[in-house]
Backbone as CSV, one residue per row, in Angstrom:
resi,resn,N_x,N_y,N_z,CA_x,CA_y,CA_z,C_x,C_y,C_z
1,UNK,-1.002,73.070,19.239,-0.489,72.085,18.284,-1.375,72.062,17.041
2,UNK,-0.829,72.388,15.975,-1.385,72.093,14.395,-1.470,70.217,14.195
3,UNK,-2.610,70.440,13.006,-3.216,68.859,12.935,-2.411,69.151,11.350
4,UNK,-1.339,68.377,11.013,-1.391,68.213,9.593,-1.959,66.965,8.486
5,UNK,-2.617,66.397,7.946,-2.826,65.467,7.162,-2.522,65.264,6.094
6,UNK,-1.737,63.764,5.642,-1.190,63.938,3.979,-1.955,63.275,3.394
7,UNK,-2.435,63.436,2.100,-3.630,63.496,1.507,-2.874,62.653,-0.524
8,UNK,-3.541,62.389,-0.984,-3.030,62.001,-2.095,-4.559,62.081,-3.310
9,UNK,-5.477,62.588,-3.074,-6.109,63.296,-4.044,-7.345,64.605,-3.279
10,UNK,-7.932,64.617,-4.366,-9.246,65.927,-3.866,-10.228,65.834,-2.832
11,UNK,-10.462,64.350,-3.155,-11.576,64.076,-2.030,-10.975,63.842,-0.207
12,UNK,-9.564,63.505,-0.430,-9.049,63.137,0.486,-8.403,64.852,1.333
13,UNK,-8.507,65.621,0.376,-8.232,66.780,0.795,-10.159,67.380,1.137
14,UNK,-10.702,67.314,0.443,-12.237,67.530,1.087,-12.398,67.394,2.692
15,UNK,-11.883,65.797,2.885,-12.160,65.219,3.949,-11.528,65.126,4.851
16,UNK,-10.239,65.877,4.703,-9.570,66.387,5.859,-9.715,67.714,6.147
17,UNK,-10.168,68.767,5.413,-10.497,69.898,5.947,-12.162,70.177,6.418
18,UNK,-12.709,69.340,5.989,-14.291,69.252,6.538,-13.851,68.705,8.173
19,UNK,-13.430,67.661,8.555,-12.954,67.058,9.643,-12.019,67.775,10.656
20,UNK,-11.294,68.573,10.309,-10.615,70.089,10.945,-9.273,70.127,10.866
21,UNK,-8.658,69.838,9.696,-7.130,69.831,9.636,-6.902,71.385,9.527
22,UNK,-5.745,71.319,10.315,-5.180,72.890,10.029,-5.035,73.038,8.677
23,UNK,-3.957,71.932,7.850,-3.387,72.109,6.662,-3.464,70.799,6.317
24,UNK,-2.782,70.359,4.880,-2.611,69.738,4.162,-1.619,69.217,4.104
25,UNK,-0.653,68.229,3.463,0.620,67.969,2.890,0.051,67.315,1.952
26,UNK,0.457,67.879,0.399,-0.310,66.821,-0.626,0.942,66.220,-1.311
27,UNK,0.384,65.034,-1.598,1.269,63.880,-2.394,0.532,62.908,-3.755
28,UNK,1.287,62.375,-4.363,0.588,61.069,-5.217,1.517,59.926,-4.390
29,UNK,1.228,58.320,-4.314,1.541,57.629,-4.123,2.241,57.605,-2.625
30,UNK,1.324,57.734,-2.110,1.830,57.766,0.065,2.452,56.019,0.136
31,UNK,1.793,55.099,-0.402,2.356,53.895,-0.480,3.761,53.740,-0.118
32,UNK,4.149,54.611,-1.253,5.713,54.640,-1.336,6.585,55.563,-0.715
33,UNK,5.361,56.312,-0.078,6.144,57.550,0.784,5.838,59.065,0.054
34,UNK,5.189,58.774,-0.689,5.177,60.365,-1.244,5.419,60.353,-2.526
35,UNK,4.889,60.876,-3.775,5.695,61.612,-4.687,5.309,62.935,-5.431
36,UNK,6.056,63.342,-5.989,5.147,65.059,-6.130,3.620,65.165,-7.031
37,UNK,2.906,65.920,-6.418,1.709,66.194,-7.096,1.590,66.381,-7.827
38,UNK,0.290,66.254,-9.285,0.235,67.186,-10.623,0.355,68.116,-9.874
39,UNK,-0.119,69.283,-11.168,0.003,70.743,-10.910,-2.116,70.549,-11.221
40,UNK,-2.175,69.869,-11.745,-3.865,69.716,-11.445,-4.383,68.789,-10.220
41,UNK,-3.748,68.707,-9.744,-4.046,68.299,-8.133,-3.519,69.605,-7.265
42,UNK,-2.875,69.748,-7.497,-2.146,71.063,-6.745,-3.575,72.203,-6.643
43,UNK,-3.810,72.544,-7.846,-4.680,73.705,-8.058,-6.047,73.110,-7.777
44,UNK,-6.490,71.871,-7.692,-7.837,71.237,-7.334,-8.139,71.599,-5.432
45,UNK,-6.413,71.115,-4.811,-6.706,71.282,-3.896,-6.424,72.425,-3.080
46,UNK,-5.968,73.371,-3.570,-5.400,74.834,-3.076,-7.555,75.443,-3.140
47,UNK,-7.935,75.292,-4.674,-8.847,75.637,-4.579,-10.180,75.345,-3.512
48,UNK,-9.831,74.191,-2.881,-10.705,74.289,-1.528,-10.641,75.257,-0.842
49,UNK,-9.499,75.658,-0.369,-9.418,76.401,0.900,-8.416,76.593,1.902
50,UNK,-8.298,75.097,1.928,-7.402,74.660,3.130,-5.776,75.048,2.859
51,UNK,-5.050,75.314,3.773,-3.498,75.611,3.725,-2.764,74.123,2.873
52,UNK,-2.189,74.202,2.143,-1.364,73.055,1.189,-0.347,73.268,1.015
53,UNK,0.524,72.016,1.738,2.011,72.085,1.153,2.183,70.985,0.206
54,UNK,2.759,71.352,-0.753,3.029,70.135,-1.424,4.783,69.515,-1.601
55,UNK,4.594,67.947,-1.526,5.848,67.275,-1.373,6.014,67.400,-2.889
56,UNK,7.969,67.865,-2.637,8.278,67.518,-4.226,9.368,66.333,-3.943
57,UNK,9.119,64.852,-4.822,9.942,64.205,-4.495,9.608,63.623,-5.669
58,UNK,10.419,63.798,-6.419,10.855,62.966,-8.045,10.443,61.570,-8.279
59,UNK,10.794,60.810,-7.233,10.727,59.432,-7.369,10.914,58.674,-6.205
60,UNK,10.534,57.631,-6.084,10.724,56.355,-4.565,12.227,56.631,-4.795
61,UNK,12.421,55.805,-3.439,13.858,55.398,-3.088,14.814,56.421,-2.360
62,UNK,15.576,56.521,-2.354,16.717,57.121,-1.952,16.490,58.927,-1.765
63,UNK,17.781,59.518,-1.068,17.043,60.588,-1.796,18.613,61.674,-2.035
64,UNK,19.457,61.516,-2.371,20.734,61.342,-3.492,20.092,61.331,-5.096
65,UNK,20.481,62.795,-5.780,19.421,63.507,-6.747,20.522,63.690,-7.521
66,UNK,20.532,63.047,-8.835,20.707,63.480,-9.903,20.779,65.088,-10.174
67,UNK,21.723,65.829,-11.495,21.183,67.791,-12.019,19.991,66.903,-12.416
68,UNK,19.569,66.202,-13.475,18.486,66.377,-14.136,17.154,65.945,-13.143
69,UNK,17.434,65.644,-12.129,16.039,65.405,-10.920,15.760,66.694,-10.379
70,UNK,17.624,67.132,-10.221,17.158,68.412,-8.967,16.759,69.464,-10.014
71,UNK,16.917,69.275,-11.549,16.259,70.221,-12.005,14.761,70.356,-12.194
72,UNK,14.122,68.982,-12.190,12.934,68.800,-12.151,12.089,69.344,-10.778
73,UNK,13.153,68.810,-9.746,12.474,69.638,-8.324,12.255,70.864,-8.789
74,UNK,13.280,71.736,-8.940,13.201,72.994,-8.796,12.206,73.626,-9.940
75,UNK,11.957,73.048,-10.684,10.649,73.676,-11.698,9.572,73.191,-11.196
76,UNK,9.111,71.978,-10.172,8.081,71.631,-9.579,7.310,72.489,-8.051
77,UNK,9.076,72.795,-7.562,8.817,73.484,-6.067,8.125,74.654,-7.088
78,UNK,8.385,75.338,-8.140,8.158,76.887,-8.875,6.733,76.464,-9.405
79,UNK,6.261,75.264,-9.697,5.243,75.205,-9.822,4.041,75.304,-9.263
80,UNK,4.486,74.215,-8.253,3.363,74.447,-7.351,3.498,75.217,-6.491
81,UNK,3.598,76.629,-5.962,3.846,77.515,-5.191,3.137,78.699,-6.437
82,UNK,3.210,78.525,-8.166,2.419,79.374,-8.567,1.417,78.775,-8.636
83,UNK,0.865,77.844,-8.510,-0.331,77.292,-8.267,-1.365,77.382,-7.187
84,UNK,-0.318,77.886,-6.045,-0.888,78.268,-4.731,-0.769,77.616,-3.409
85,UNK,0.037,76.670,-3.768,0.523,75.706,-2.929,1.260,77.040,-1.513
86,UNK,0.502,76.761,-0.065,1.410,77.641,1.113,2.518,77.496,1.163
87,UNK,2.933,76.344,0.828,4.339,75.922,1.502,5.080,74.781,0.455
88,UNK,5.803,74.155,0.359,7.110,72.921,-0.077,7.578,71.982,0.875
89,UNK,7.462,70.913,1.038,8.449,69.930,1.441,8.968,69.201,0.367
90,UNK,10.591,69.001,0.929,11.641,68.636,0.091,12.440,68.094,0.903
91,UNK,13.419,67.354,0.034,14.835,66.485,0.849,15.620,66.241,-0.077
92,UNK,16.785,66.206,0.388,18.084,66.168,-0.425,19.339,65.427,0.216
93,UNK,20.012,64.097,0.234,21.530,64.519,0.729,22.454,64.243,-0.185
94,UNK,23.291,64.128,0.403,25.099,63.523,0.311,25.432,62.260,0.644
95,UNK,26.113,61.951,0.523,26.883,60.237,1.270,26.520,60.537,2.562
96,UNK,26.695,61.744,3.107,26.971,61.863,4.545,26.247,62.959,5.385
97,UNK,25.311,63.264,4.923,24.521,64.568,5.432,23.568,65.304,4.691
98,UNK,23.233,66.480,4.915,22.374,67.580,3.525,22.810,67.545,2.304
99,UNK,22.227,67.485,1.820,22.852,68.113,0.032,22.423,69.552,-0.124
100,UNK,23.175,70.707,0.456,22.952,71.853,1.207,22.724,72.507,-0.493
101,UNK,23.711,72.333,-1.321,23.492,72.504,-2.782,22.113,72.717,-3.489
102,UNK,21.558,71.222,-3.480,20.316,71.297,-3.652,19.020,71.992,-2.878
103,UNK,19.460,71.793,-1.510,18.090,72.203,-0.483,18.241,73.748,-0.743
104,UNK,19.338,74.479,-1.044,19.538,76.194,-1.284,18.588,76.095,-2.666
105,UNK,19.064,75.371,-3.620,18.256,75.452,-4.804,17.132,75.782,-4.715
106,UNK,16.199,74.818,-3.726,14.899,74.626,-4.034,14.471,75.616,-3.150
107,UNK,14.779,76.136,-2.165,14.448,77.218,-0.868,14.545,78.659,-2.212
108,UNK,15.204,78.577,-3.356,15.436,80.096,-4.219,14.125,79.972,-5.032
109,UNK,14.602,78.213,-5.111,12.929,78.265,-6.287,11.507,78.268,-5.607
110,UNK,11.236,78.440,-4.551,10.129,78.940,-3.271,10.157,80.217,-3.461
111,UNK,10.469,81.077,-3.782,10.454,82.203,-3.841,9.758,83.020,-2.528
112,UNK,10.573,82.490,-1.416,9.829,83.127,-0.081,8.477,82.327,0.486
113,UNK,7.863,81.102,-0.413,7.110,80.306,0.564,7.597,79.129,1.286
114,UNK,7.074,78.747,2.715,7.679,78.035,3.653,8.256,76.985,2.611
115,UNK,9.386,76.474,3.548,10.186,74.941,2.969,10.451,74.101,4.337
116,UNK,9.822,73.191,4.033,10.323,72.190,4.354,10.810,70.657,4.320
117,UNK,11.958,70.310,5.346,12.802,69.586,4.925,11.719,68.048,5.122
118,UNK,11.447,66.935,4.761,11.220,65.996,5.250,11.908,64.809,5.757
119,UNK,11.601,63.772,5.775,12.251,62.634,6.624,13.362,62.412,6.140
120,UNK,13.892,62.922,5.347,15.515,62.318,4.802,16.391,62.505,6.314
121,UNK,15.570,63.729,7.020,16.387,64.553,8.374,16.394,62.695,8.593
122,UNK,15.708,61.858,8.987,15.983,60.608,9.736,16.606,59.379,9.541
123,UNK,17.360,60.032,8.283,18.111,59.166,7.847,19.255,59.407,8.855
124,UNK,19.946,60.481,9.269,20.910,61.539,9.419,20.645,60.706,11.125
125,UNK,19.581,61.044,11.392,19.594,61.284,12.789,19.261,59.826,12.996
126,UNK,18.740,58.907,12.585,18.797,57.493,13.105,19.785,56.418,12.579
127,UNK,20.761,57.213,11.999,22.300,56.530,11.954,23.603,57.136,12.696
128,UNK,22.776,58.218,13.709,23.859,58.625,14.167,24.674,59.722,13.650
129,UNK,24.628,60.286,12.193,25.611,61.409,11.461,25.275,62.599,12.019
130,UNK,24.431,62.919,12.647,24.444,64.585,12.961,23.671,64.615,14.556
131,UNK,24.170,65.493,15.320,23.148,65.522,15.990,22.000,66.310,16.245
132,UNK,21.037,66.532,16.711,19.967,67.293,16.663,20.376,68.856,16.440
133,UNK,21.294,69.197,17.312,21.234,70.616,17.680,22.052,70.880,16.405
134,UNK,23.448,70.135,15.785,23.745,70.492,14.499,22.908,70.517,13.394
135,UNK,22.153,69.695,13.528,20.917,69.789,12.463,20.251,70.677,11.974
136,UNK,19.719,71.339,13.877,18.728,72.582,13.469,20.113,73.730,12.875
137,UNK,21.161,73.531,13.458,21.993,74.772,12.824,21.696,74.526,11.302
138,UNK,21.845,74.035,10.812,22.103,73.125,9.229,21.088,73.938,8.534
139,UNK,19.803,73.555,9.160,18.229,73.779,8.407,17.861,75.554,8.709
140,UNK,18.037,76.231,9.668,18.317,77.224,9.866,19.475,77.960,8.963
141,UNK,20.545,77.648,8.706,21.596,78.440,7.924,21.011,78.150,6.816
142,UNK,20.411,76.958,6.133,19.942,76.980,4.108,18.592,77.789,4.829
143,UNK,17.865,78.091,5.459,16.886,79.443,5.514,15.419,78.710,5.349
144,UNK,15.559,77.439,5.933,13.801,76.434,6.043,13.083,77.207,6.742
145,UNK,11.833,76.477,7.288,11.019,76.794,7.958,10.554,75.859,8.570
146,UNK,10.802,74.131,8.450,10.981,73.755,9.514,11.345,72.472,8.962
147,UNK,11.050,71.004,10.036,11.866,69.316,9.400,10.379,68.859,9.941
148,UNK,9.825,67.514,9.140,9.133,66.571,9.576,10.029,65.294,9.750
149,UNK,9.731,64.985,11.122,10.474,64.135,11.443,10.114,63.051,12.241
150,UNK,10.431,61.575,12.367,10.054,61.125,13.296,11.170,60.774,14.889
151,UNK,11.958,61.279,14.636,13.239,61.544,15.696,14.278,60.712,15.685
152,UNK,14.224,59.687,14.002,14.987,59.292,13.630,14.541,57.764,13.983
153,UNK,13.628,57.473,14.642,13.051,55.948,14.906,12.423,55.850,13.543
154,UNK,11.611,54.671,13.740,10.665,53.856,12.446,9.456,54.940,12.970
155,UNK,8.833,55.299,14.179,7.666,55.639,14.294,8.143,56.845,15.683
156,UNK,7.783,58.354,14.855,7.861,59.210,16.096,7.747,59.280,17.518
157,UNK,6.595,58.242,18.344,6.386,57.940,19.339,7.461,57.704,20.358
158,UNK,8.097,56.748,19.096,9.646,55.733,19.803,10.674,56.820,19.450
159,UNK,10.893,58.092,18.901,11.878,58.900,18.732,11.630,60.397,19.528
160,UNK,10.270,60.405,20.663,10.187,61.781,20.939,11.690,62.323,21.563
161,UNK,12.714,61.605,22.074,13.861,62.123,23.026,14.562,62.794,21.865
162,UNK,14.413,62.456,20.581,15.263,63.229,19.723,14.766,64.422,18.866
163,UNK,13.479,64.161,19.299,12.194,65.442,19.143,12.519,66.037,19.640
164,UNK,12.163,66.219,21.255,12.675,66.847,22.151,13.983,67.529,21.944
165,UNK,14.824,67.103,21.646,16.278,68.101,21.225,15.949,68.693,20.451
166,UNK,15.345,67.972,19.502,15.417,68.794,17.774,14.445,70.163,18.458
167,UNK,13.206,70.242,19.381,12.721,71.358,19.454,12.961,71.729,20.578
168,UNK,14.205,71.834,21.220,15.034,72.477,22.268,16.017,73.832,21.888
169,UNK,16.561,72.612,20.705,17.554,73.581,19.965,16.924,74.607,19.058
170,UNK,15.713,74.181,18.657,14.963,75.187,17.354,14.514,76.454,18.319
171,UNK,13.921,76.069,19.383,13.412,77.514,20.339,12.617,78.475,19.737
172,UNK,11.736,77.227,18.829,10.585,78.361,17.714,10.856,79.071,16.744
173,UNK,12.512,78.764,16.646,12.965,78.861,15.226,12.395,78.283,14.033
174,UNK,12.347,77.234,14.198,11.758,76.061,13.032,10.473,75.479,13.556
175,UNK,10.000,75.044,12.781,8.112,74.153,13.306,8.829,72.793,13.059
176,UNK,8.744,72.151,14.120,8.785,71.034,14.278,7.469,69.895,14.333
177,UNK,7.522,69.354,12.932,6.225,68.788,12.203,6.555,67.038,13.042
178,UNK,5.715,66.466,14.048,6.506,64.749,14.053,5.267,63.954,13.323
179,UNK,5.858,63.139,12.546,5.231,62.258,11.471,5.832,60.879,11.554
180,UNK,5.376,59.898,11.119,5.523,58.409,10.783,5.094,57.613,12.243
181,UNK,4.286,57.204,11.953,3.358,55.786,13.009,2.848,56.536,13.951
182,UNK,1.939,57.751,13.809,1.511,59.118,14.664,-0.060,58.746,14.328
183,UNK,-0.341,58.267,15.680,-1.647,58.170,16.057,-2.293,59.275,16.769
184,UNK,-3.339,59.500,16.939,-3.910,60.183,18.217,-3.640,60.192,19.618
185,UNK,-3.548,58.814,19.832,-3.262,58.416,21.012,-1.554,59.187,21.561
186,UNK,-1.261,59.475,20.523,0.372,59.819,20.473,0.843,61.332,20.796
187,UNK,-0.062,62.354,20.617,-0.293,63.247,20.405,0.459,64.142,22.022
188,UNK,-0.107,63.845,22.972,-0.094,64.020,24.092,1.515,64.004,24.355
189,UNK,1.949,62.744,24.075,3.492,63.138,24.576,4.126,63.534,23.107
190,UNK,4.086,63.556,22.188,4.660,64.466,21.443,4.392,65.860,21.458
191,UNK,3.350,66.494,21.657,3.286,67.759,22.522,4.196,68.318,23.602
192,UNK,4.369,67.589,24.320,5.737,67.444,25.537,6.830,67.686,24.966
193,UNK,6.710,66.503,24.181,8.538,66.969,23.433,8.508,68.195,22.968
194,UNK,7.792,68.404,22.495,7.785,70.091,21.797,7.654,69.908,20.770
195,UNK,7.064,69.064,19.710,6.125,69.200,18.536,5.482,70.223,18.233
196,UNK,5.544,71.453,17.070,4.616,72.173,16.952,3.409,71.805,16.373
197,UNK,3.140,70.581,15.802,2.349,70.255,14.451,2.603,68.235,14.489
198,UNK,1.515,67.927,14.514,1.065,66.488,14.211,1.197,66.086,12.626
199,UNK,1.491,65.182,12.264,1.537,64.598,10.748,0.953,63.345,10.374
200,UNK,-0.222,63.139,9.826,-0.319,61.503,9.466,-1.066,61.528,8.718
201,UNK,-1.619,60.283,8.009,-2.105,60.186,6.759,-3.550,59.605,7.348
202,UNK,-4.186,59.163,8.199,-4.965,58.954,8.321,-6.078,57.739,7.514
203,UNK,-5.101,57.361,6.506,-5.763,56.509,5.570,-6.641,55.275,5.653
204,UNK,-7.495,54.856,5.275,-7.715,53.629,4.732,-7.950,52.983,3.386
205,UNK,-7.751,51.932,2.939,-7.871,51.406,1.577,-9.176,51.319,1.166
206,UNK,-9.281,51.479,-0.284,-10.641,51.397,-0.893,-10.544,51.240,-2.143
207,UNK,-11.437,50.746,-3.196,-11.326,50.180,-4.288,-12.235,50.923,-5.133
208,UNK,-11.608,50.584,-6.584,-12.514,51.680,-7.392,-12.712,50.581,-8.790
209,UNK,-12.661,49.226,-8.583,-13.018,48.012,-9.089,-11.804,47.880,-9.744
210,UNK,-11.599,46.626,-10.295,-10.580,46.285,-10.779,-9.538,46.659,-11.706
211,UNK,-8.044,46.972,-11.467,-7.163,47.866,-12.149,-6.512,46.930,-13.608
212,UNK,-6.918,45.396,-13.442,-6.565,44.935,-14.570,-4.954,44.498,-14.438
213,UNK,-4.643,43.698,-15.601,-3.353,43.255,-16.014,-2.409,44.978,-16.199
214,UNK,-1.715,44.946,-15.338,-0.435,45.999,-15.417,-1.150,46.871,-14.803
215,UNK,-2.023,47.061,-13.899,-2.468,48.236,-13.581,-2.206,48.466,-11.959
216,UNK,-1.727,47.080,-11.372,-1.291,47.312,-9.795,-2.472,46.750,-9.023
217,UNK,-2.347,47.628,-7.904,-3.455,46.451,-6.875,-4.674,47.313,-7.116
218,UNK,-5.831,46.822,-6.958,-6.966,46.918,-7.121,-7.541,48.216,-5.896
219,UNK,-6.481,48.390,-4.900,-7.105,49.868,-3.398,-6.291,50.550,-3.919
220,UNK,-6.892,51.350,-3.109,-5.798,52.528,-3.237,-6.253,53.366,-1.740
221,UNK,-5.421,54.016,-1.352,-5.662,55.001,-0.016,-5.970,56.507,0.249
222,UNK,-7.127,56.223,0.764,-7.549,57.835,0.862,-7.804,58.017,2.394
223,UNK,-8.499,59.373,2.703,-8.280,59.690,3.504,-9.773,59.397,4.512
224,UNK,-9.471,58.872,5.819,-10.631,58.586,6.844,-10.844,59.547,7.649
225,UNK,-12.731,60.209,7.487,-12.946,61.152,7.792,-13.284,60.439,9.419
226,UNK,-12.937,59.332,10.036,-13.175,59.423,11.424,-11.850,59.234,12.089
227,UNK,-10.978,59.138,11.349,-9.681,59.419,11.759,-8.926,60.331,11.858
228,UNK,-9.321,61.421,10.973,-9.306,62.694,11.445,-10.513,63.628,11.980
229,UNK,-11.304,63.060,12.099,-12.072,63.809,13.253,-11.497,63.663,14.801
230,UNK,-11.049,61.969,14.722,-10.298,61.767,16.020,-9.072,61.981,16.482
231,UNK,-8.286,63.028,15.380,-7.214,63.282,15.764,-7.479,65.396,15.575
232,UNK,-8.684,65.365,15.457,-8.594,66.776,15.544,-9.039,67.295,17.469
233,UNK,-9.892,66.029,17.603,-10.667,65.819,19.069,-9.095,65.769,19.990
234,UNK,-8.716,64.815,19.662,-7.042,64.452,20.252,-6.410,66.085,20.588
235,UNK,-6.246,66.892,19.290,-5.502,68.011,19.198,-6.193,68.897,20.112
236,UNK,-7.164,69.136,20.230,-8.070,69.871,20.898,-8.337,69.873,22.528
237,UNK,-8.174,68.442,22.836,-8.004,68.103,23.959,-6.778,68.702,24.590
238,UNK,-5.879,68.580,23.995,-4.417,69.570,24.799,-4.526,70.871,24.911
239,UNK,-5.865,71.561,24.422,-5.439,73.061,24.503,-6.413,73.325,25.746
């Protein structure tokens, strides 16, 4: 099992690969779930060392994309991948499923580095619209490389049974990444289900003194180097 950690600047990428992350997932604003990296964060943190995927996600909210967003994806996925970024995570739908349109887009603008889909898959799968094994057909035919998912619950733990399908049907087709409310402690039976790869942010809040009138809250979240030490110990323990 791979340790992934999502990270939202340099130091937080320092301190997850000093601590033993396989890889990276880099973001700005995890608060909100993610949003895409500079291209000078991108290249700050490729230049460590460590394997980096970076999330491209335009903006909070929804994830029903505008041409002029999905055009922005697709010059961002092209960005950071010449920047050095290993891999892409991305998401896209419809009223009612993939936005197969877009996710082809951004898999052309990868130019052959991994893609993957993120949690939008749990929109799909924790309302019931698709089921697992159609899914992996889905993500397999646009030509991914794998879904982070939490099995369609609030917190992967409570969704491994739909893990479990999702990496029944993949059969090592796809890397099945499980993410959202993924502790250490968690690790063990998401392994079972057939998780290839752990996901979490590991964070705690910290302050860099006061942000002032219009400037937001005063923390911000980076990454805890004993929280991923204890989820690399966790990972390690299963092998």
């Amino acid at each position: 099992m791979r340790l992934e950690i999502a990270t939202q600047d340099v130091e937080g990428v320092r301190v997850a690969q000093a601590r033993g992350a396989d890889r990276v997932e880099l973001c700005q604003a995890l608060p909100v779930g993610g949003l895409t990296p500079s291209q000078g964060l991108v290249e700050q943190a490729v230049a460590l060392g460590v394997p980096v995927r970076a999330l491209i996600r335009p903006r909070a909210g929804g994830y029903r994309y505008t041409a002029t967003e999905t055009a922005t994806m697709v010059r961002d996925v092209a960005t950071a991948v010449a920047a050095g970024a290993e891999g892409v995570v991305v998401g896209a739908l419809t009223d009612d499923g993939l936005d197969r349109a877009v996710l082809r887009a951004l898999v052309h603008a990868a130019a052959g580095a991994p893609v993957i889909v993120h949690r939008c898959v749990d929109v799909l799968l924790g309302q019931g619209w698709v089921a697992p094994a159609a899914l992996v057909a889905q993500l397999l035919e646009l030509g991914v490389a794998g879904m982070l998912t939490s099995g369609g619950a609030e917190r992967a733990p409570d969704g491994r049974d739909t893990i479990a399908a999702l990496a029944a049907a993949a059969a090592g087709r796809l890397e099945i990444v499980a993410g959202g409310g993924v502790r250490p402690e968690h690790f063990a039976a998401l392994a079972r289900a057939g998780a290839d790869t752990v996901h979490l942010s590991a964070g705690r809040a910290v302050s860099a003194g006061p942000s002032g009138p219009g400037g937001g809250e005063d923390e911000f979240v980076t990454t805890d180097p004993a929280v991923v030490a204890a989820a690399r110990a966790a990972v390690d323990a299963l092998t």
